[in-house]
N, C-alpha and C positions, 0 to 999 in steps of 0.2 A: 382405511388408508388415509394416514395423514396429507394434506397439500406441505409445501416450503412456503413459510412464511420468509418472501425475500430479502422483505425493509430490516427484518432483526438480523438476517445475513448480512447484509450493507453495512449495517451498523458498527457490528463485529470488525469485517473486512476493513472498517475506515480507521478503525483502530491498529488493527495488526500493519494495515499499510504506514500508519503518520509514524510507526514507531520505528519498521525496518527505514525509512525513507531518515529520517534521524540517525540512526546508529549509521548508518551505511556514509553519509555526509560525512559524518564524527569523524569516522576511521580515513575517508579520504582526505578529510581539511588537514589530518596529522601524519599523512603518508604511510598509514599502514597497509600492508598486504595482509591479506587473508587467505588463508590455506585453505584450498576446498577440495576431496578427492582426488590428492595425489598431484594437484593442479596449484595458482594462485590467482586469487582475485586482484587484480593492480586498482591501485585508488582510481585511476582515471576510469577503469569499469564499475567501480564504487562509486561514483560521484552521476554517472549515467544511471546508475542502477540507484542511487536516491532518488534523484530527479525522474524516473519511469514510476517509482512507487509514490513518490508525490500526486504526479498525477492520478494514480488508483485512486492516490486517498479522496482526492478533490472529486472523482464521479462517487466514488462511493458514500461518499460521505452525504455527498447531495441527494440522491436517491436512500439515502439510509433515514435523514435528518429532514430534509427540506420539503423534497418536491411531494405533493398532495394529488391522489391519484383523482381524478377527473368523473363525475359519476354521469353518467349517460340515461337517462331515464324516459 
């Protein structure tokens, strides 16, 4: 049985985060709605919903790229 390697999950995750956190900005800076199941996402929930995935991107990225795990010996 394989372990999860985390940091290459991080990694991943810092990316799929910096990119929704962008698109999501985009569409709120130009007042688009977005259709979601029957529903709409209003920019003002796009612009919170960038700003929340920003922040993912910033731990993830830090734990995916930065931080150097600590050896205890």
């Amino acid at each position: 049985m394989k372990t999860i390697n985390w940091k290459e999950v991080c990694k991943f995750l810092s990316g799929a985060f910096f990119v929704t956190a962008g698109a999501s900005w985009y569409l709120s800076w130009y007042h688009i709605t977005m259709p979601f199941m029957g529903t709409a996402m209003s920019p003002e929930f796009l612009f919170f919903r960038g700003f929340l995935h920003f922040l993912l991107f910033l731990a993830s990225f830090y734990y995916g790229f930065i931080y150097k795990k600590k050896n205890i010996s």
